[in-house]
C-alpha positions as CSV (number, residue, x, y, z in Angstrom):
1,X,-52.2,124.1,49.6
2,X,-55.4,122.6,49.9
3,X,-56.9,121.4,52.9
4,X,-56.5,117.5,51.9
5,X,-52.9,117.8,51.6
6,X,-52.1,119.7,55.2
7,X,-54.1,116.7,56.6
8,X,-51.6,114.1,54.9
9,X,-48.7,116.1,56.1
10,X,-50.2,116.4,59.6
11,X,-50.6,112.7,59.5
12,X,-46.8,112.0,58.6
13,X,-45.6,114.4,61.6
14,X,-47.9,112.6,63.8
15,X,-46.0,109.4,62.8
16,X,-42.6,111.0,62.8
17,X,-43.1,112.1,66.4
18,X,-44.4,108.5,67.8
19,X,-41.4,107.0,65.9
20,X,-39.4,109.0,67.8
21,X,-41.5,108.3,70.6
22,X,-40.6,105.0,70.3
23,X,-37.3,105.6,69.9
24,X,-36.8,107.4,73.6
25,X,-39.0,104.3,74.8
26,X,-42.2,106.0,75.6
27,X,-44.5,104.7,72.9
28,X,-44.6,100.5,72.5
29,X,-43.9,99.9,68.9
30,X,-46.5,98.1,68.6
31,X,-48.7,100.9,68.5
32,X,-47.5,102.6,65.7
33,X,-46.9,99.2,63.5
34,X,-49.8,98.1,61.0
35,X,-50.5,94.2,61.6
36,X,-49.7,93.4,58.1
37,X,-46.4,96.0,58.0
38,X,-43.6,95.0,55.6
39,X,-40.2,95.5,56.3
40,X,-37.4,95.9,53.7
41,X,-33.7,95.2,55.3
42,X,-30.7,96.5,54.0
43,X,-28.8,92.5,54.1
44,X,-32.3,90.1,53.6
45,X,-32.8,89.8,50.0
46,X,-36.9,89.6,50.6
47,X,-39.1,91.8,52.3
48,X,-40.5,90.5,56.0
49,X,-44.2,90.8,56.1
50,X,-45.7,91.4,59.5
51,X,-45.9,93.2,62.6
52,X,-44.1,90.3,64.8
53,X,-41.1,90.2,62.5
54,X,-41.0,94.1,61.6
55,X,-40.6,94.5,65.1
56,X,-38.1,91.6,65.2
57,X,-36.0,93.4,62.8
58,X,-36.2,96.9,64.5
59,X,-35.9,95.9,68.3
60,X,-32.5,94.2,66.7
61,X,-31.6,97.1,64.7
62,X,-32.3,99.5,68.0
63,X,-29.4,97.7,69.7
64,X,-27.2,97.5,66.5
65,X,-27.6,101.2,66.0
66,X,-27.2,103.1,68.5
67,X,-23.0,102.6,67.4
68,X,-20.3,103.8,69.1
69,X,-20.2,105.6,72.5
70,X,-19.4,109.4,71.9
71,X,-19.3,112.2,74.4
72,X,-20.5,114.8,72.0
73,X,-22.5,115.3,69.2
74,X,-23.0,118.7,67.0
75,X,-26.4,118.5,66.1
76,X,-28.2,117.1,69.8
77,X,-31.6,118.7,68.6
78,X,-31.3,115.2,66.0
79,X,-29.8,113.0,68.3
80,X,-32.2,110.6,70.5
81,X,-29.1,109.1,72.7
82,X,-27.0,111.4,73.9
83,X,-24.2,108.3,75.1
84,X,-24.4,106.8,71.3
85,X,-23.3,108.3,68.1
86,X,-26.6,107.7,66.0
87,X,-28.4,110.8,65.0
88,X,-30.8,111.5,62.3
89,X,-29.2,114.7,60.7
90,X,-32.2,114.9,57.6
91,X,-35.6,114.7,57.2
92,X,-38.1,114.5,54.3
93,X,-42.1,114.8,55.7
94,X,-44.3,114.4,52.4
95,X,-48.0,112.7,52.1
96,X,-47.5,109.2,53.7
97,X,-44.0,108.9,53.6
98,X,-40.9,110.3,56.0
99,X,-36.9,109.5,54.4
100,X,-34.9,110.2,57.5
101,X,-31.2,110.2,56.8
102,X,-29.4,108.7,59.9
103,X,-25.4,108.2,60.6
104,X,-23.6,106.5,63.2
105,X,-20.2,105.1,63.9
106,X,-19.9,100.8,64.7
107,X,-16.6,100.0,65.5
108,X,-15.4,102.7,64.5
109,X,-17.0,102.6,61.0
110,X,-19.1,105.5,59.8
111,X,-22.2,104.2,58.9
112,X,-25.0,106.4,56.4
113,X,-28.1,105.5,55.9
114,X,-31.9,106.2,55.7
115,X,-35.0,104.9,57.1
116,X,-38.0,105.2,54.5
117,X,-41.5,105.2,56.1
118,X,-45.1,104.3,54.8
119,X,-48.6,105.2,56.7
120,X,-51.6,104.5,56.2
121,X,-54.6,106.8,56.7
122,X,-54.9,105.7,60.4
123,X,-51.2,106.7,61.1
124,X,-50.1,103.1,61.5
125,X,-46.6,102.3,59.3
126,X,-47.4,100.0,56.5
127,X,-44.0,99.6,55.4
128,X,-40.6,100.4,56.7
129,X,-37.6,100.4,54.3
130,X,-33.6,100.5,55.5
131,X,-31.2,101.5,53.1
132,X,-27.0,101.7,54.1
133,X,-24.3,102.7,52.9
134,X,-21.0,102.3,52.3
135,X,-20.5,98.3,51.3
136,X,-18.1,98.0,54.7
137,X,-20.8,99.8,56.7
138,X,-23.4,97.3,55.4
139,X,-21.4,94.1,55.8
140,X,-20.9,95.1,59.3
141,X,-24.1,96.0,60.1
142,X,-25.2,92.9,58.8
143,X,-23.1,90.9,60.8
144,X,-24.3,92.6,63.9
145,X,-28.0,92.4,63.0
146,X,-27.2,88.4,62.4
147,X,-25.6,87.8,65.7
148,X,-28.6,90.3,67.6
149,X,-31.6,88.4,65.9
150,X,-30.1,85.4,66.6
151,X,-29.7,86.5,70.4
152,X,-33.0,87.5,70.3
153,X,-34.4,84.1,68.9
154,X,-32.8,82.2,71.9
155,X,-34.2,84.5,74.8
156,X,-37.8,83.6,73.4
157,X,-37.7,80.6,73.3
């Protein structure tokens, strides 16, 4: 492995840790997303360019996903909440991109899905892509992200 390529994949670790930084709250997002970030959702048919409505999109998603309240979880090592049942339970770490399979239960639907993450060579996420699965797990997600965007539009204004 040459030298070039352990400093891409030391780059994409960095990123993987703030995002979970993030995650746990201790990192702003803000920190980690690139002003001109894209963000591909599972249920808009375009992608959102932009660091104001990326972070729209995932402070919604943050209190869709979490899911379902569960007491215990197999793999805690994955899990970021240990009162919600979303857990990332794969990861791929490779140049300037992370796929992080996630699952989680919303009423009482098991969701699957994965997060797809671009840097850039400053370890700021150019793009974020969310990808779900099955069709009942994404037509409830959707109407959960609808109803939490639109939430969040009304506090700020």
């Amino acid at each position: 492995m040459t030298e070039l390529s352990d400093e891409k994949s030391k780059l994409i670790e960095e990123v993987y840790d703030k995002w979970h930084q993030v995650l746990k709250g201790e990192l702003e997002i803000d920190e980690i997303l690139h002003e001109d970030c894209i963000f591909w959702s599972p249920v808009l048919f375009h992608p959102q360019h932009g660091r104001d409505l990326t972070k729209m999109y995932l402070s919604a998603a943050s209190l869709v996903f979490p899911g379902d309240d569960t007491p215990t979880n197999s793999n805690a090592e994955m899990k970021e909440e240990a009162s919600s049942s979303f857990r990332y339970t794969k990861r791929i770490l490779d140049g300037k991109h992370a796929v992080l399979e996630f699952e989680t239960s919303i009423d009482g639907l098991q969701v699957n899905g994965v997060d797809i993450i671009t840097c850039d060579d400053d370890g700021l996420i150019v793009e974020f892509k969310v990808m779900i699965r099955p069709r009942q797990a994404l037509e409830k997600v959707r109407e959960q992200m609808m109803h939490m965007i639109e939430s969040l539009d009304q506090s700020s204004s």
